[in-house]
VOPAGU-2260 file (C-alpha; in pm, 1 decimal, decimal comma):
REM VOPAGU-2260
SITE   aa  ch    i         X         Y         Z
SITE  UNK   A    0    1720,4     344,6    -136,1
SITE  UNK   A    1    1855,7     616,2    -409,2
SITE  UNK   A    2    2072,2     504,2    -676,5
SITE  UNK   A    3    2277,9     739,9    -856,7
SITE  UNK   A    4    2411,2     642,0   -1182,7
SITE  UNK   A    5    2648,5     843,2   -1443,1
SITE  UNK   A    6    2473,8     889,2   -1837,0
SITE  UNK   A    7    2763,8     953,2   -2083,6
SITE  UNK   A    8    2499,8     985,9   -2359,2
SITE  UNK   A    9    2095,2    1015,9   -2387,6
SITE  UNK   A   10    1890,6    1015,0   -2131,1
SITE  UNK   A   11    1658,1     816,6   -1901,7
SITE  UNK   A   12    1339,7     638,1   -2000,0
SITE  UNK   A   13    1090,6     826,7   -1877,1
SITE  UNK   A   14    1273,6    1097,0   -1695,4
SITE  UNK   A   15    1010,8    1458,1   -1575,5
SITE  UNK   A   16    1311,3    1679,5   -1695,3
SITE  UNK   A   17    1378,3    1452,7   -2033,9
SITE  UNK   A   18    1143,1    1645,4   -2240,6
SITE  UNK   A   19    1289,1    1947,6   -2102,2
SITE  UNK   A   20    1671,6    1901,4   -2096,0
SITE  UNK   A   21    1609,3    1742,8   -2459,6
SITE  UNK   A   22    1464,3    2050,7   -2603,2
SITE  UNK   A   23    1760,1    2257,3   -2440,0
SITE  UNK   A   24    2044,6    2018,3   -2521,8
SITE  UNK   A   25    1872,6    2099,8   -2942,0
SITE  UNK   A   26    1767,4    2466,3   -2904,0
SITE  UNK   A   27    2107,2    2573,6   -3125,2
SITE  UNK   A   28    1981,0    2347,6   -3408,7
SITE  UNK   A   29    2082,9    2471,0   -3755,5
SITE  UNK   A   30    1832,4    2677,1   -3966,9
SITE  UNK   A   31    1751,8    2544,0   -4279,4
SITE  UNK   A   32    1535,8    2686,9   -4584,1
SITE  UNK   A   33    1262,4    2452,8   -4517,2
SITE  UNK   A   34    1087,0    2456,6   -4204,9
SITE  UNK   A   35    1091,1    2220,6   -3954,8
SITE  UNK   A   36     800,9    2080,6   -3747,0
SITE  UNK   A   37     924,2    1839,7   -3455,7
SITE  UNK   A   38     747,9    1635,6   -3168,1
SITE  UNK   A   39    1051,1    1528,4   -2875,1
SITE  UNK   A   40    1255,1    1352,6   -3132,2
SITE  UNK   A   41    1025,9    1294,0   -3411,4
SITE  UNK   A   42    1111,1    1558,5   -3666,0
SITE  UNK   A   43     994,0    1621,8   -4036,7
SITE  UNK   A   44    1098,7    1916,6   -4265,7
SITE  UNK   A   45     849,4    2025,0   -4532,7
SITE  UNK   A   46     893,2    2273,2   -4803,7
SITE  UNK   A   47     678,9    2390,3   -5052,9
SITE  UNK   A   48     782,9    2448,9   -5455,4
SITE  UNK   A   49     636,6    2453,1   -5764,8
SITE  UNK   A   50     896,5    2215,5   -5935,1
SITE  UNK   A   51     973,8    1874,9   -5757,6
SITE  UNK   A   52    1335,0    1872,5   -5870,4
SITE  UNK   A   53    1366,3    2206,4   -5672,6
SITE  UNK   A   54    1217,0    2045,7   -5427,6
SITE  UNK   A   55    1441,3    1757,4   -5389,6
SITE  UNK   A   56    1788,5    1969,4   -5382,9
SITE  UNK   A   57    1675,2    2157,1   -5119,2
SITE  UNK   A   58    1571,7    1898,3   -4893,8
SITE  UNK   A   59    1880,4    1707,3   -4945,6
SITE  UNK   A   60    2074,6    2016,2   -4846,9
SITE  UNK   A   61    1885,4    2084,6   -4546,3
SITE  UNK   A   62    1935,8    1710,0   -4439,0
SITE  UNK   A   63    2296,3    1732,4   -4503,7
SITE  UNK   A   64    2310,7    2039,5   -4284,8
SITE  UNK   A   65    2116,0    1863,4   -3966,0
SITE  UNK   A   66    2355,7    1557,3   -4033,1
SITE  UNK   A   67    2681,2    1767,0   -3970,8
SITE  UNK   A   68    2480,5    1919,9   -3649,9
SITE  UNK   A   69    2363,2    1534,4   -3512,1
SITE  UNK   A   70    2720,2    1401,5   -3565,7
SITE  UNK   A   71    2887,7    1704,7   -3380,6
SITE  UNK   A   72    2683,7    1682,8   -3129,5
SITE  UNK   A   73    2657,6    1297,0   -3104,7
SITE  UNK   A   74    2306,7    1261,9   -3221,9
SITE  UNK   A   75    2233,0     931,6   -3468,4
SITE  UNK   A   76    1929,9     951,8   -3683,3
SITE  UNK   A   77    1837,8     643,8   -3837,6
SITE  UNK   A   78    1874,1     747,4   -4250,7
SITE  UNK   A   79    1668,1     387,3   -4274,9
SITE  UNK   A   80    1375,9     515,3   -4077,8
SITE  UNK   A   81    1336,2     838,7   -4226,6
SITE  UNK   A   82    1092,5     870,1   -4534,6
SITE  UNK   A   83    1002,2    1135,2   -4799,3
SITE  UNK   A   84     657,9    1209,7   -4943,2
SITE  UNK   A   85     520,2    1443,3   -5180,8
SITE  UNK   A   86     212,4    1600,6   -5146,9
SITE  UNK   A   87      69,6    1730,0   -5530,2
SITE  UNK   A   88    -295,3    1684,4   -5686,1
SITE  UNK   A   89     -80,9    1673,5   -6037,1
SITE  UNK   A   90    -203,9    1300,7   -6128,5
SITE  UNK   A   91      21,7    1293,3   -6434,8
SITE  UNK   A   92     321,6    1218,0   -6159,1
SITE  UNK   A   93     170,5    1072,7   -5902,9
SITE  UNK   A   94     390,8     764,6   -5938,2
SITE  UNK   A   95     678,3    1034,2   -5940,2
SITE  UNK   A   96     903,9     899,7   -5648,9
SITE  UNK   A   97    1139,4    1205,4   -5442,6
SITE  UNK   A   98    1472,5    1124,1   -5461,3
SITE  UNK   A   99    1608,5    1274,7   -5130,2
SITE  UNK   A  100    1993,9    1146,5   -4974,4
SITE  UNK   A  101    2050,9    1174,3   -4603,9
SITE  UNK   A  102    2365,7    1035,8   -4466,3
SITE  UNK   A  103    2488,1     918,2   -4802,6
SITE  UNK   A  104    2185,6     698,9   -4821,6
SITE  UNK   A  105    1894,4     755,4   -5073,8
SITE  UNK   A  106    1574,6     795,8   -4869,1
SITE  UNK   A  107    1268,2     577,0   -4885,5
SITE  UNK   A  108     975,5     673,3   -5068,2
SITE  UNK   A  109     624,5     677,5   -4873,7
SITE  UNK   A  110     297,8     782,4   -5041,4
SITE  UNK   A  111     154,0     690,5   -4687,9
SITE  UNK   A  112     358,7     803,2   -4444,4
SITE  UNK   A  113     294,8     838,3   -4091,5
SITE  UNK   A  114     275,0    1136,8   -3847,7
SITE  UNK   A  115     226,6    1161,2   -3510,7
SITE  UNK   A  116     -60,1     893,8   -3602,4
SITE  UNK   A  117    -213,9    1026,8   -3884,4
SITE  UNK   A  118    -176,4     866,0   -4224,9
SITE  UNK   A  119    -114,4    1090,6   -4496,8
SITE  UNK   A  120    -161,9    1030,2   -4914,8
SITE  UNK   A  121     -36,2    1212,1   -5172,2
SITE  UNK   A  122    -388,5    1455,0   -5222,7
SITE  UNK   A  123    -401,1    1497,5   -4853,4
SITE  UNK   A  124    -782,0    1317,5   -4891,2
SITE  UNK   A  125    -734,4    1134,1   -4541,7
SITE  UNK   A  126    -826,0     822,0   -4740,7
SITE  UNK   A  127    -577,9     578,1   -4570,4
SITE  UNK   A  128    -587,9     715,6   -4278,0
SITE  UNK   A  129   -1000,6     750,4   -4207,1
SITE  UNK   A  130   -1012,8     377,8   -4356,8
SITE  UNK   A  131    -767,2     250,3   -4062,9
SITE  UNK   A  132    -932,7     446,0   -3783,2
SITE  UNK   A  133   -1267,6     298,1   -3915,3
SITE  UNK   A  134   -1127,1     -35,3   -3889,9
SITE  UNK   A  135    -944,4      34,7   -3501,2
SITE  UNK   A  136   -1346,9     147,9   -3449,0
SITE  UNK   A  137   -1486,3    -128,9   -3554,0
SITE  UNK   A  138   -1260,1    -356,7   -3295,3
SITE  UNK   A  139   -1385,0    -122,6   -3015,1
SITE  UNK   A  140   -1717,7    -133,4   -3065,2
SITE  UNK   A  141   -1732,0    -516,9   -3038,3
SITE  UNK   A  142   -1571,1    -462,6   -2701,9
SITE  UNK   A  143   -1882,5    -232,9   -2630,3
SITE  UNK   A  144   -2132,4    -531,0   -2722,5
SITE  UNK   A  145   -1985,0    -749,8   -2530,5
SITE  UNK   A  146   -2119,8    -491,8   -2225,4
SITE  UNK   A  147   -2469,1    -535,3   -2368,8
SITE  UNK   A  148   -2770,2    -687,7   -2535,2
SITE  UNK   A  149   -3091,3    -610,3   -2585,6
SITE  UNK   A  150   -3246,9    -771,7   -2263,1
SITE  UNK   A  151   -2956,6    -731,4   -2081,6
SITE  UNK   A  152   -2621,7    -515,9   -1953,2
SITE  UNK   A  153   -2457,9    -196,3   -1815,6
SITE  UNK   A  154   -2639,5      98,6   -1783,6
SITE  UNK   A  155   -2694,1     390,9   -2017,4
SITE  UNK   A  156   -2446,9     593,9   -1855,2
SITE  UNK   A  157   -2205,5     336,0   -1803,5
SITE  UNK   A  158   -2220,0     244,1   -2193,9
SITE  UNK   A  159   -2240,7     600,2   -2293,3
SITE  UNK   A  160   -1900,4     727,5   -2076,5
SITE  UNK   A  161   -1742,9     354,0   -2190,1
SITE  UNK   A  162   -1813,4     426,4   -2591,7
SITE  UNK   A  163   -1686,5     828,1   -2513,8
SITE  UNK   A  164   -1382,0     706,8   -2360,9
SITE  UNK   A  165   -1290,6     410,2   -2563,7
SITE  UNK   A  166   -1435,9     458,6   -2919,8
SITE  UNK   A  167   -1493,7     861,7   -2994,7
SITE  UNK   A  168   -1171,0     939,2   -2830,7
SITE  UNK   A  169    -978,5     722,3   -3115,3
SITE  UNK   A  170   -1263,6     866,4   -3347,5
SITE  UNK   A  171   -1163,1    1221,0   -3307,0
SITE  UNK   A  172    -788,1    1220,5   -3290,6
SITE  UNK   A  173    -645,2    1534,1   -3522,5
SITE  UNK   A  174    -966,0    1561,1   -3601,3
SITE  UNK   A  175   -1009,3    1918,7   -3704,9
SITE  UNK   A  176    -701,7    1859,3   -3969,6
SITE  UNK   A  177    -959,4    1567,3   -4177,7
SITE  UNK   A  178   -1281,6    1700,0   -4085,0
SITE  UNK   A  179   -1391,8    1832,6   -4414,6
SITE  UNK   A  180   -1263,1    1455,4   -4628,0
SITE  UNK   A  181   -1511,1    1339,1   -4846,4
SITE  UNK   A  182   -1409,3     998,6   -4633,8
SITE  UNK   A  183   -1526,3    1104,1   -4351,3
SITE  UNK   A  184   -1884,0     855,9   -4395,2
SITE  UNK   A  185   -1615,3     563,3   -4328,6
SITE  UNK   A  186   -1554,0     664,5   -3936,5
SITE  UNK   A  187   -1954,9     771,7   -3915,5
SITE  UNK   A  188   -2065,9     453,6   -4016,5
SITE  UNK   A  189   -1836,5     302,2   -3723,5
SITE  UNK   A  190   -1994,3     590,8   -3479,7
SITE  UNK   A  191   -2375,4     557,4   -3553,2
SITE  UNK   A  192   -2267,6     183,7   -3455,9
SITE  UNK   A  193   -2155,2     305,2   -3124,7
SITE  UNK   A  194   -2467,5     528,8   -3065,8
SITE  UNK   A  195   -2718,7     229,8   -3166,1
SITE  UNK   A  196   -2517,8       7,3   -2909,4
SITE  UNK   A  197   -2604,2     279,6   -2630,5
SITE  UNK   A  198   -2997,9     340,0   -2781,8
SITE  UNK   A  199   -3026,6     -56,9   -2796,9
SITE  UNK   A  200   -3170,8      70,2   -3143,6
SITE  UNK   A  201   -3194,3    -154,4   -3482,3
SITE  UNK   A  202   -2978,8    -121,7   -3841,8
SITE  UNK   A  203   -3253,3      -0,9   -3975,5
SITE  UNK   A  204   -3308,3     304,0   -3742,9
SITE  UNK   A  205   -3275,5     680,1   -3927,0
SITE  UNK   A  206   -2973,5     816,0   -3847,3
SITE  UNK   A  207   -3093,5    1131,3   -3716,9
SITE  UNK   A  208   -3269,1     941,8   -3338,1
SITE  UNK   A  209   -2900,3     807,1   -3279,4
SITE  UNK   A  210   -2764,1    1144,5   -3159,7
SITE  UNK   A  211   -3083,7    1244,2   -2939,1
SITE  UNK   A  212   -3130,9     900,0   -2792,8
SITE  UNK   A  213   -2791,8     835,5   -2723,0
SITE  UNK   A  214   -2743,4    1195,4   -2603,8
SITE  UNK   A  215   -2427,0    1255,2   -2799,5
SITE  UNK   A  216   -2368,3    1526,0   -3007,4
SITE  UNK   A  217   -2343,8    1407,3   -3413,9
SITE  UNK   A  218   -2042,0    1342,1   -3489,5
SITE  UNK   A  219   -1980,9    1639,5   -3762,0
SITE  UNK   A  220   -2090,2    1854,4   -3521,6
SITE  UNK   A  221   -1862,8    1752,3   -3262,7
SITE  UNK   A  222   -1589,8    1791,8   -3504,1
SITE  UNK   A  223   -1662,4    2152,0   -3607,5
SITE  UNK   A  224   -1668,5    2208,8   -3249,1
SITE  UNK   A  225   -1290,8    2063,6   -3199,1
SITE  UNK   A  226   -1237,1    2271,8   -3480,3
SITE  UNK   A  227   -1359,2    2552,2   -3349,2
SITE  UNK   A  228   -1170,8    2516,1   -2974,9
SITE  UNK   A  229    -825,5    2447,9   -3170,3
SITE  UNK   A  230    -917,2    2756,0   -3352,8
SITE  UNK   A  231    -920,6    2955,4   -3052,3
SITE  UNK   A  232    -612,0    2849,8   -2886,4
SITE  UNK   A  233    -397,2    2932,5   -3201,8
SITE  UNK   A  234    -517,2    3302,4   -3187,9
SITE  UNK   A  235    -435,7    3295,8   -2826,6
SITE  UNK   A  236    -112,4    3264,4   -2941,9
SITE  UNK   A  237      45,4    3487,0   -3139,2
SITE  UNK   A  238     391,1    3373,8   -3083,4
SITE  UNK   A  239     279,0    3026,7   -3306,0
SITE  UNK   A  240     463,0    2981,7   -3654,9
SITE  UNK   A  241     163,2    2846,1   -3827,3
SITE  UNK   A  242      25,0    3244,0   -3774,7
SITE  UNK   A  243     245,9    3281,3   -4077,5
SITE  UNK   A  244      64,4    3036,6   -4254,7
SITE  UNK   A  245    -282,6    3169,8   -4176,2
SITE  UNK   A  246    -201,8    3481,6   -4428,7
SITE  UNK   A  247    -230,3    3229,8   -4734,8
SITE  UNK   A  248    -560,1    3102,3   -4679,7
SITE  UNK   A  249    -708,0    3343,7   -4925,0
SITE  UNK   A  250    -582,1    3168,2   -5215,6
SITE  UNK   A  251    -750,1    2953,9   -5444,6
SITE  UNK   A  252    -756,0    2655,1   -5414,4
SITE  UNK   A  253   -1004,5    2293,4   -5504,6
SITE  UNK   A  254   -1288,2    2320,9   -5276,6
SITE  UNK   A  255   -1229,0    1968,0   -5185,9
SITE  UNK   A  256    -900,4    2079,0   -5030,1
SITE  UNK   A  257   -1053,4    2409,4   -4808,5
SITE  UNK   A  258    -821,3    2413,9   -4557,2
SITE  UNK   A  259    -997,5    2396,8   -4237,7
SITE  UNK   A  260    -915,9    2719,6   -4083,3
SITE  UNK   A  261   -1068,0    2894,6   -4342,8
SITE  UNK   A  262   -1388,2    2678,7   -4236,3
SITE  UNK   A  263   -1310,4    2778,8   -3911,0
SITE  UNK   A  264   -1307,4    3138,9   -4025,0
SITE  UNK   A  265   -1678,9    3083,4   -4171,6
SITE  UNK   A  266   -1826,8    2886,5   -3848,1
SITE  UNK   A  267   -1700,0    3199,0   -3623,4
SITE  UNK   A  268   -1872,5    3418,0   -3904,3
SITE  UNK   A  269   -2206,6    3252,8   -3873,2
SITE  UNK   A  270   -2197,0    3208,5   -3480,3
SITE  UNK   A  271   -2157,3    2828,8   -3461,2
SITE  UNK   A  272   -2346,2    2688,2   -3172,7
SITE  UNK   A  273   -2365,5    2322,3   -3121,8
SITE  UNK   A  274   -2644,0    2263,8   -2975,7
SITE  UNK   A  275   -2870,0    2546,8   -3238,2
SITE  UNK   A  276   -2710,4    2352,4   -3501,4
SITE  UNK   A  277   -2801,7    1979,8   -3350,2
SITE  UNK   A  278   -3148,7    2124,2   -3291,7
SITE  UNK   A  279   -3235,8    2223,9   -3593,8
SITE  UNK   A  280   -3131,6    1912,1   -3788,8
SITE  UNK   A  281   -3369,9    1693,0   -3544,8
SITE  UNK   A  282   -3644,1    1990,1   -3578,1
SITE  UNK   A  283   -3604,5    1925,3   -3988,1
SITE  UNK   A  284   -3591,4    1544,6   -3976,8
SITE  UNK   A  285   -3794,6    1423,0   -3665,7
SITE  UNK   A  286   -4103,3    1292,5   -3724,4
SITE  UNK   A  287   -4370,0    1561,9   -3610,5
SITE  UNK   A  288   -4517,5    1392,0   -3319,0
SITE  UNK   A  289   -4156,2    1311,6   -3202,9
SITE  UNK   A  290   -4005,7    1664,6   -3221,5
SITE  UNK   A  291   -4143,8    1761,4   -2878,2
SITE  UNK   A  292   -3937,6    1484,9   -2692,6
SITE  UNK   A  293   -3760,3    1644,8   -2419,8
SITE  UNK   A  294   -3364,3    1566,8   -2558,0
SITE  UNK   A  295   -3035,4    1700,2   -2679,7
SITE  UNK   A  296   -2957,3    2003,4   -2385,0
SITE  UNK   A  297   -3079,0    1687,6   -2108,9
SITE  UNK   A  298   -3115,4    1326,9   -2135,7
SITE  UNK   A  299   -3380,2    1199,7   -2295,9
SITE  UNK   A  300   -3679,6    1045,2   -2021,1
SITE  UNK   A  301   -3562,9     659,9   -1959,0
SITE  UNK   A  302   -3246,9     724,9   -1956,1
SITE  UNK   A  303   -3181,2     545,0   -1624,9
SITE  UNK   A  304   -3411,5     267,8   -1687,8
SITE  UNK   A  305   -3333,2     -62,8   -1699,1
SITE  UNK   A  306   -3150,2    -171,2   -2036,1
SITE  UNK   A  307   -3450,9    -391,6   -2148,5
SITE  UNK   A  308   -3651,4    -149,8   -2085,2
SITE  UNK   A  309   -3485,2     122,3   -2237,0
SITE  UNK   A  310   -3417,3     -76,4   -2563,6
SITE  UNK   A  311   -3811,6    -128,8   -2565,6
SITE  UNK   A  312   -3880,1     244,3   -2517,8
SITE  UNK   A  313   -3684,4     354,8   -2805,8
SITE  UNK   A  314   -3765,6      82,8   -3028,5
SITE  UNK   A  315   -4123,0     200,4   -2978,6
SITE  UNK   A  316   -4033,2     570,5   -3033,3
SITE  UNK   A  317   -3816,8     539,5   -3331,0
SITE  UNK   A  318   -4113,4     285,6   -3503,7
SITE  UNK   A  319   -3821,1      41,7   -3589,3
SITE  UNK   A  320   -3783,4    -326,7   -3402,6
SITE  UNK   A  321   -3827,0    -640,1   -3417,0
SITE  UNK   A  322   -4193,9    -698,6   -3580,4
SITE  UNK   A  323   -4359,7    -946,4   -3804,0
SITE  UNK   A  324   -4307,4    -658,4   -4073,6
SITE  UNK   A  325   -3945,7    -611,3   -4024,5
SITE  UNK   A  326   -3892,5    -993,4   -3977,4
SITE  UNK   A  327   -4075,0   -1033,6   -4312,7
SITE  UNK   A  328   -3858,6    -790,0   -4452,7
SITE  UNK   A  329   -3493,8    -931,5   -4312,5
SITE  UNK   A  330   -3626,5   -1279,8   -4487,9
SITE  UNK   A  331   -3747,4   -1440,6   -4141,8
SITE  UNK   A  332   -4094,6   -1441,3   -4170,2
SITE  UNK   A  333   -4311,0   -1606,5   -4374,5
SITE  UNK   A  334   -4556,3   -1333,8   -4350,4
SITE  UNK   A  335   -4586,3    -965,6   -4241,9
SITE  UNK   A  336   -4932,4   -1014,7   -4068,2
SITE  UNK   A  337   -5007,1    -948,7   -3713,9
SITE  UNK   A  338   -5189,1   -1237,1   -3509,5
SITE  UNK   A  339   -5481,3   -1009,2   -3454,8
SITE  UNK   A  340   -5527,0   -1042,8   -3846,1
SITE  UNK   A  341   -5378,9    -698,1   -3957,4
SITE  UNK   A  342   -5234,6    -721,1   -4286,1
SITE  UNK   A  343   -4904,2    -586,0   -4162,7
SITE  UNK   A  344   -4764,4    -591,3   -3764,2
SITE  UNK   A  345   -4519,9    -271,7   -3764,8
SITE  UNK   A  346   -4393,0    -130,2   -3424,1
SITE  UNK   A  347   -4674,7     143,2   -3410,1
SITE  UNK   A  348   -4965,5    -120,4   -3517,2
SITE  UNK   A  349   -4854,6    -350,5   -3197,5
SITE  UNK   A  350   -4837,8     -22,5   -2991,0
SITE  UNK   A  351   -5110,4     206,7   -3087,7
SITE  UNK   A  352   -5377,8     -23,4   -3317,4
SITE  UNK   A  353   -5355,9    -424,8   -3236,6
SITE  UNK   A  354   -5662,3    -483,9   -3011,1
SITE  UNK   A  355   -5497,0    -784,3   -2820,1
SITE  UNK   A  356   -5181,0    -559,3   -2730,7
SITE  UNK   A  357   -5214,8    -188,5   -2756,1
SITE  UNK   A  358   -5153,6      43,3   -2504,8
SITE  UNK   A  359   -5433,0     254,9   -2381,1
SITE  UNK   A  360   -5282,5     630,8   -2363,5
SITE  UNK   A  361   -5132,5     816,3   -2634,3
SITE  UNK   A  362   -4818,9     816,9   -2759,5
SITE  UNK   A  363   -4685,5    1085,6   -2656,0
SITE  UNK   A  364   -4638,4     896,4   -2279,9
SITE  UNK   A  365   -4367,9     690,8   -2435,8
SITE  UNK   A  366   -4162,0     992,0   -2528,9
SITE  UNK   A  367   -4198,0    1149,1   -2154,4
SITE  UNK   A  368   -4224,7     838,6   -2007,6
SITE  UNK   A  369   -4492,7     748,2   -1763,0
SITE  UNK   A  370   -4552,3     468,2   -1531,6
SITE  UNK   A  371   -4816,6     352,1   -1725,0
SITE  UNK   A  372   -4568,8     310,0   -2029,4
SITE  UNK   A  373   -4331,2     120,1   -1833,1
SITE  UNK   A  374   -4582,8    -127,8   -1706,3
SITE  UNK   A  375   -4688,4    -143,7   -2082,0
SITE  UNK   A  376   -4332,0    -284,3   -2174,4
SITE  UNK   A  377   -4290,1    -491,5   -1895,3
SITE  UNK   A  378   -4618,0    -679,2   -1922,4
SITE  UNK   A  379   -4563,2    -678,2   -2329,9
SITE  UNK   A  380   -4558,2   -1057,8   -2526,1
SITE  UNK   A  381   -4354,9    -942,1   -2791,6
SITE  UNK   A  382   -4003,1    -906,2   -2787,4
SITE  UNK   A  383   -3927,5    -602,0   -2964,9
């Protein structure tokens, strides 16, 4: 059954044509001197002066033109929800507060305002904002464990497409705007988390076997390559305003404050490719027996193993799990020796040296994986 109903003003939740009619009902909005940068009906007008007081006036002129335009037209921002910030690296006023009226109301000052969900500061370091995403991280990775161990629990591929879809995608929101913030450690912290979850690999793991065992990209990488696509899609547009921004990016400016087009500029200069780039970081850093495992452009062998299994395999590659070394080491041993009287029981001793335990090939099977290396790890004592 269709029911019709009449809307003297707005209109409905949810509606296909809202967006549209919205943006129609709007398209005669005022011009003002600065420029204006809207999202449906979230809207923020920036301008950019040398003095703040200059700043201010015009501002509060532009918002006292747009409040003429919203009452004609029966339009009701909320003066009590609307916030002014002021971005400067001038520490000597950085408690300066803007003092902005809209609607005959003095606006609220926010040196952390929010934006489409993305926290901003006064030096535009990303500081705020990169320490709350680390923290929404954190939350989803624990949902992650709870889809694991390290005898038991999903898949590789289940854990690998779960962690893409629940953790990175949160990780990498706006990311090519932050990409190049000093903070950025605080969010990679919270991702080499997510790729040891998927390895079944220990804490004290080098970072650089997270990316290949895990078979996802690291994260900087990944980043310079959102960069890169956004990159694109503005010069396929010509019609964009921000093209009239682009023409500044010559100017100097702090190094910690490149703007990230201009990196952009230099990753399309030096022919940025992902997987070159990922390569040669695990050529540099890999041990040199472990460089020839087959990884990064295909899964690494094991992939589809069992997760006990597979948390054995890499624990064995990577030289890091649970030993009488490392126990000795986290405080809960008494001793680092191994029961066949070696002075000190690492990962490759129990593997390649112990005469009660060792496997019989080389070491190179566990990195292609053979039969005879599973039937190792099944049939092995230790928990690892």
């Amino acid at each position: 059954m269709q029911i019709s109903r009449n809307l003297n003003n707005g209109l409905p939740q949810g509606s296909v044509l809202a967006p549209l009619l919205f943006n129609l009902y709007i398209s005669d909005m005022p011009s003002t001197q600065s420029k204006k940068f809207g999202y449906a009906d979230d809207w923020a007008l920036a301008t950019r002066n040398v003095s703040i007081e200059e700043t201010e006036s015009i501002l509060s002129s532009d918002l006292s033109t747009l409040e003429k335009y919203f009452r004609n037209w029966r339009l009701k921002p909320n003066a009590t929800k609307t916030e002014v910030c002021c971005f400067h690296l001038n520490n000597r006023l950085a408690q300066r507060k803007l003092h902005v009226t809209f609607a005959n109301q003095t606006l609220k000052h926010n040196d952390n305002p929010k934006y489409l969900g993305v926290v901003l500061d006064r030096t535009l370091s990303f500081k705020v904002h990169l320490q709350n995403t680390a923290s929404k991280l954190k939350t989803r990775n624990n949902i992650i464990h709870k889809l694991c161990g390290s005898s038991w629990g999903s898949s590789t591929h289940v854990l690998k497409s779960s962690t893409l879809g629940l953790v990175y995608s949160a990780a990498e929101y706006c990311a090519p705007v932050w990409l190049y913030s000093k903070h950025t450690h605080l969010v990679d912290v919270q991702l080499n988390n997510s790729m040891r979850i998927v390895s079944g690999s220990i804490k004290s793991t080098p970072t650089y076997w997270l990316p290949v065992l895990s078979n996802i990209s690291p994260p900087q990488l990944r980043r310079e390559k959102a960069l890169l696509r956004e990159y694109e899609k503005i010069h396929s547009n010509r019609a964009l305003p921000i093209h009239s921004e682009l023409a500044h990016l010559e100017h100097s400016r702090l190094i910690s404050r490149n703007p990230p087009m201009r990196k952009a500029l230099l990753l399309l200069e030096s022919n940025f490719d992902i997987t070159g780039e990922w390569e040669q970081i695990w050529s540099t850093n890999a041990p040199e027996e472990c460089r020839s495992l087959p990884c990064i452009t295909t899964e690494p062998p094991g992939y589809n193993l069992p997760r006990k299994t597979w948390v054995t395999l890499n624990r064995i590659r990577t030289n890091h799990g649970v030993c009488a070394d490392m126990m000795y080491k986290w405080g809960k041993a008494a001793s680092p020796q191994c029961d066949c009287g070696n002075p000190k029981q690492t990962i490759r001793h129990i593997v390649l040296e112990c005469p009660t335990k060792r496997y019989m090939g080389n070491f190179e099977d566990f990195l292609t994986v053979t039969e005879d290396t599973i039937t190792f790890i099944d049939n092995l004592s230790n928990r690892i």
